[in-house]
N, C-alpha and C positions, 0 to 999 in steps of 0.2 A: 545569701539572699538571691532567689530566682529574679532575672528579669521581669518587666514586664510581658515581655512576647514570650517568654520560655512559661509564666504563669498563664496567658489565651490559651496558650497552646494545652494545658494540663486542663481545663476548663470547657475549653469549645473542641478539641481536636482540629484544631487547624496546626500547618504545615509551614514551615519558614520556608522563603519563596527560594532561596537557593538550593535549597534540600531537595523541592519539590524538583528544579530545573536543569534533569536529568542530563549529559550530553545529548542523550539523542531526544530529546524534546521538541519540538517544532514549535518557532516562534511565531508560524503564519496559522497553526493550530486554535493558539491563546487567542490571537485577533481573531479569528473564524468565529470562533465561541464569543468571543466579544461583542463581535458586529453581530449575533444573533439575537445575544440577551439584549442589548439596546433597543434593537428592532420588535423586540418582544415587550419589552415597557411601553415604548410607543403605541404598541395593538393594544396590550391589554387594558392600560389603564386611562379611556379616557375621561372627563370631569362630567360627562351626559352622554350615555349612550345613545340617545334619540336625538343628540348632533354629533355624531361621528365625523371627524374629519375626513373628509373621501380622500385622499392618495392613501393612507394606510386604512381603511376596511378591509374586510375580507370580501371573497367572491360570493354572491348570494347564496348560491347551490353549488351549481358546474362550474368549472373556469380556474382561473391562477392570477390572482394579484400575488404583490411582494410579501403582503403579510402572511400569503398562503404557506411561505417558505421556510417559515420560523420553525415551528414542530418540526417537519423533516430536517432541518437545520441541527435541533439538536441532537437526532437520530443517527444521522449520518456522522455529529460529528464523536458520537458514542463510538460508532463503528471503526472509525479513525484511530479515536486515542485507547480502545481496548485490545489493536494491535501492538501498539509501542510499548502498555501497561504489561501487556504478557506475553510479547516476545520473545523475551528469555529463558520464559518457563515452558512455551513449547515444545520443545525440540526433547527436553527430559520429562516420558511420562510419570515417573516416577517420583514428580514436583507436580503431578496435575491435580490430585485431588485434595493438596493445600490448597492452591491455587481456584480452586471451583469451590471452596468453601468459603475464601475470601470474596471472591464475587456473589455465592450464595445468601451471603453475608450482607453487602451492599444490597440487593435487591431486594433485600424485608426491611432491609430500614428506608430506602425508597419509597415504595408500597406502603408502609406505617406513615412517612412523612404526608405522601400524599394524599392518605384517607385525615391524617389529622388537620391537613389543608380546608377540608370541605365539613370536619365536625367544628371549624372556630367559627364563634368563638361561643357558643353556647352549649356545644355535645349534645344535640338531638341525635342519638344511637337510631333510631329509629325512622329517619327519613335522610340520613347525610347520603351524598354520594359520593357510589364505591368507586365506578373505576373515572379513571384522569389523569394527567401530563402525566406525573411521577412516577403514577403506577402504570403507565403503557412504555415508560423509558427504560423503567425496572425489569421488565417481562422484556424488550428487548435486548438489553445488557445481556442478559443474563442467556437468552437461547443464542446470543450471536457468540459469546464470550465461550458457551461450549464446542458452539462449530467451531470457530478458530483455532480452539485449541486440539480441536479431536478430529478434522477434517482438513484435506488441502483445499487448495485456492477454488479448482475443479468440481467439489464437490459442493462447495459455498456457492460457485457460481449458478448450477444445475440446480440447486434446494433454491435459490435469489428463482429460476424462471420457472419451477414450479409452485410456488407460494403464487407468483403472478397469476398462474393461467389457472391456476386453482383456484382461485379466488374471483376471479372472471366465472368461470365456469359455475360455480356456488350460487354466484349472485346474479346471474342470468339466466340459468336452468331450471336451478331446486325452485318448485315449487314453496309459498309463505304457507306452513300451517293455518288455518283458521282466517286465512286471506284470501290466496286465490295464488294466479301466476306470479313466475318473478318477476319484480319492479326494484328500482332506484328510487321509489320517493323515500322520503323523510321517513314516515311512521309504517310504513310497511312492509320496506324490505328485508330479507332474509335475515340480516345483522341486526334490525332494530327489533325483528323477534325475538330473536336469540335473547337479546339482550332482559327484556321484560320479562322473559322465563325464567331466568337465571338469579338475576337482580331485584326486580320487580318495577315499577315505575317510580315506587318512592325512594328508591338509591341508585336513578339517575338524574343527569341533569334537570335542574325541574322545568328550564323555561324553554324545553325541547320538545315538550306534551308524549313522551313514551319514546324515547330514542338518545343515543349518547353519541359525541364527538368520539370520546374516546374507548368505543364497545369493542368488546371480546373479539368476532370475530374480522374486524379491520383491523385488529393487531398480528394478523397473519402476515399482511402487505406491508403493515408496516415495518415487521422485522426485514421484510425484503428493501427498503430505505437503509434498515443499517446494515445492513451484509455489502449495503453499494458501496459504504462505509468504511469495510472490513475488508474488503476487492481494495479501492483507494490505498487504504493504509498498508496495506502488502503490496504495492506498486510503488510506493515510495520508498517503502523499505528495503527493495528490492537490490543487493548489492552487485556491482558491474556495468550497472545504468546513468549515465551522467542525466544529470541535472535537467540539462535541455531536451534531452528524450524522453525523461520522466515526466517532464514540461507539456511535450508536445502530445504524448499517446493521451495522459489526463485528457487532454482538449477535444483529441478526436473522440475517446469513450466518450466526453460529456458530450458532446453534441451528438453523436451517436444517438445515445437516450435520450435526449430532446424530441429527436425526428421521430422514433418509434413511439415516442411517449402522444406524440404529437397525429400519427397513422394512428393510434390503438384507442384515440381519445373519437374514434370516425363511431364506433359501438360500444364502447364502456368511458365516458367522461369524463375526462379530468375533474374530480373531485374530491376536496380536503377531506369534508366529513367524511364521505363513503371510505377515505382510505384508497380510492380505484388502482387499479395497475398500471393504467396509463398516466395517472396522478404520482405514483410512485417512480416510473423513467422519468415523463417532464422533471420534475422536480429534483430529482437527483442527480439529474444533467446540468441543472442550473448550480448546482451546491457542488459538487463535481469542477464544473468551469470557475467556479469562486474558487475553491481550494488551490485547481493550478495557480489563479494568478496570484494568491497570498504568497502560495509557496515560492515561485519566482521572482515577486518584489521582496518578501523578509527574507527568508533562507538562502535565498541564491544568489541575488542583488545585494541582500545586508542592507535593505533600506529601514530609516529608523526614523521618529519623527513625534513629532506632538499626538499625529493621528494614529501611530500606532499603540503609542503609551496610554492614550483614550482607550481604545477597545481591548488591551491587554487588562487594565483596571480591574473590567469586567470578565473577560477570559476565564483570570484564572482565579475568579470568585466568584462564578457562575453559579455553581450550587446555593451559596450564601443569599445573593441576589434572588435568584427565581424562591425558593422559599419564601426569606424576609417579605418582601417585596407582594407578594400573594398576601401571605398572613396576616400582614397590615394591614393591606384594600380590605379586607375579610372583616377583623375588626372593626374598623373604625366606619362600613357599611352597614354594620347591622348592630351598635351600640349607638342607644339612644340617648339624648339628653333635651332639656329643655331651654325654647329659645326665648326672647327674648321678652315676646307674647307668653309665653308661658307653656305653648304646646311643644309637645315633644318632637322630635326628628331626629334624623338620623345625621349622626354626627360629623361626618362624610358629605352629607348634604349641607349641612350647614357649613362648613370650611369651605367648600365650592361655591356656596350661595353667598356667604360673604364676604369672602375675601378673591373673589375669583370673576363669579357674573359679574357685579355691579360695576366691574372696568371695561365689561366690553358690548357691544351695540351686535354684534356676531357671535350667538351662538355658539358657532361651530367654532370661532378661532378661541371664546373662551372656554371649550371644551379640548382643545390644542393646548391651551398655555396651562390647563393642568396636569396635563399628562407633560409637556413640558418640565413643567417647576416639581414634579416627581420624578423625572429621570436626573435631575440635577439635584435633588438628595438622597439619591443613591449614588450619585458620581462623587459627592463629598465624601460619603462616608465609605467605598471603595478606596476612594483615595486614599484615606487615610491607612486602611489597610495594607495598601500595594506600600505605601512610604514606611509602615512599621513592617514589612517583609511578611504579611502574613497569610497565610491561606486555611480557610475554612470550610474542611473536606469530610467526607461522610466516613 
């Protein structure tokens, strides 16, 4: 008789957590990713948009709040873990084009998960939208996963500063078709063209009026976020280096890329949507500086703690999470039922409205304490996973 976790496993393709927790695995990694997905329930999901808790919103346009740091977060930390994943297969090309067909692999079912994210829960084929998170992390996977394996550090580094200044150039020079000069607004620059050519308006976001977070051509820049990724993870790897030096240079890169990010935000903006190039060093300098100090308190220190086993939870069930976790809110937003009067609503709306508002005189704090009381049923049901040893991988 199979176990129970040997039957998940034949079912879901998830991974027993010791199988997955290679030697050379980084325990400051898991937390990384941890502390991301958390960070990313708190933005995404809160009980009233139109009371957003202000310490986690996003920047209106321009700028860098924390929440700005999520998406890069998990870009970068793609770029991280697809050095350790394929480490071993570099060095023999004669292992690469197995190797690029299992990432090839991953990347259409990414791309599939994440258009099936945006048809739930109805499959309107005809107005969902195409591109978003999954399928702009899939498209980076997947071009960073062939530089790494088919390029040195050198040439990763030099492709990272022309993707930058190509993309500045793009969107400051090229004239908008059917617009006029380039600009950075919302519905008229370069990118938000492209996009509407391509897509059309009805497969993108809708409540963007003709323009996407996450369009075709800001996934240029954003591949440049994971190759910051892929530099990091071959700096760690790097054998002859102690610890404290690996420690210290991280520190100096990342701040490094702060300051430039910070000089280059003087004529192209620091901005999430656009993707900008000066948005991609800030940001990578900050996620950069996070990674040294994981990697010197878990890996080097061997610190262990309550707070680590919290954000590990989530680490190395990241995939499971950000899925479920969407597909739910998706759900139970746009499945109606009748209340109590008799009219219909959304059923979503109604778990908020009554078991949620009517506790609080604050708006805004009971727009917090849903997005609250839903990062804490996903922290139960992680739990449970991490304590049945289980991982649920694509």
């Amino acid at each position: 008789m199979p176990t129970t976790t040997q039957a998940a496993q034949a079912t879901t393709g998830a991974t027993p957590l010791a199988e997955a927790s290679g030697p050379a695995r980084l325990l400051s990694l898991d937390v990384f990713r941890g502390l991301t997905v958390v960070l990313m329930l708190l933005v995404n999901f809160p009980g009233d948009w139109h009371y957003y808790y202000e310490p986690i919103t996003h920047a209106p346009w321009n700028g860098c709040r924390p929440s700005d740091l999520v998406f890069p977060g998990f870009l970068f930390i793609v770029g991280v873990s697809l050095v350790y994943a394929l480490a071993s297969t570099r060095p023999d090309p004669a292992r690469h084009g197995r190797a690029l067909g299992r990432v090839a692999r991953r990347a259409a079912i990414l791309l599939v998960l994440g258009m099936l994210i945006a048809l739930l829960p109805h499959f309107y084929f005809t107005s969902f939208r195409i591109p978003g998170v999954l399928q702009r992390i899939a498209l980076v996977f997947l071009v960073c996963s062939i530089l790494f394996l088919k390029t040195n550090w050198r040439t990763q580094f030099w492709t990272l500063v022309g993707l930058l200044i190509g993309y500045n150039l793009l969107m400051q020079l090229v004239p908008v078709p059917g617009i006029g000069p380039a600009n950075l607004d919302p519905e008229t620059n370069l990118g938000a063209w492209l996009d509407r050519l391509v897509f059309r308006r009805a497969h993108l976001m809708l409540d963007q009026q003709g323009w996407d977070a996450e369009g075709l051509l800001s996934t240029l820049p954003a591949i440049g976020t994971g190759l910051l990724g892929v530099l990091a993870g071959q700096w760690l790897r790097r054998p002859g280096v102690s610890p404290t030096n690996k420690v210290v240079w991280l520190f100096v890169a990342g701040s490094l890329a702060i300051v430039l990010g910070l000089i280059w935000n003087g004529w192209f903006p620091i901005n999430k949507n656009l993707w900008t190039s000066s948005y991609v060093l800030y940001s990578g300098g900050i996620l950069t500086l996070v990674l040294a100090i994981l990697y010197w308190l878990c890996d080097v220190q061997g610190f262990r703690g309550a707070w680590t086993t919290f954000f590990l939870i989530y680490g190395v069930n990241a995939f499971a999470v950000f899925f479920l976790s969407e597909a739910v809110d998706r759900v139970i937003s746009r499945l109606k039922m009748h209340d109590a009067s008799g009219e219909k609503v959304y059923f979503r709306d109604w778990l908020y409205n009554h078991y949620v508002v009517s506790h609080f005189t604050d708006l805004r704090l009971a727009s917090l304490a849903w997005d609250l009381a839903y990062l804490l049923l996903w922290t139960v049901l992680l739990a449970w996973l991490y304590r049945r040893r289980i991982i649920i991988k694509v």
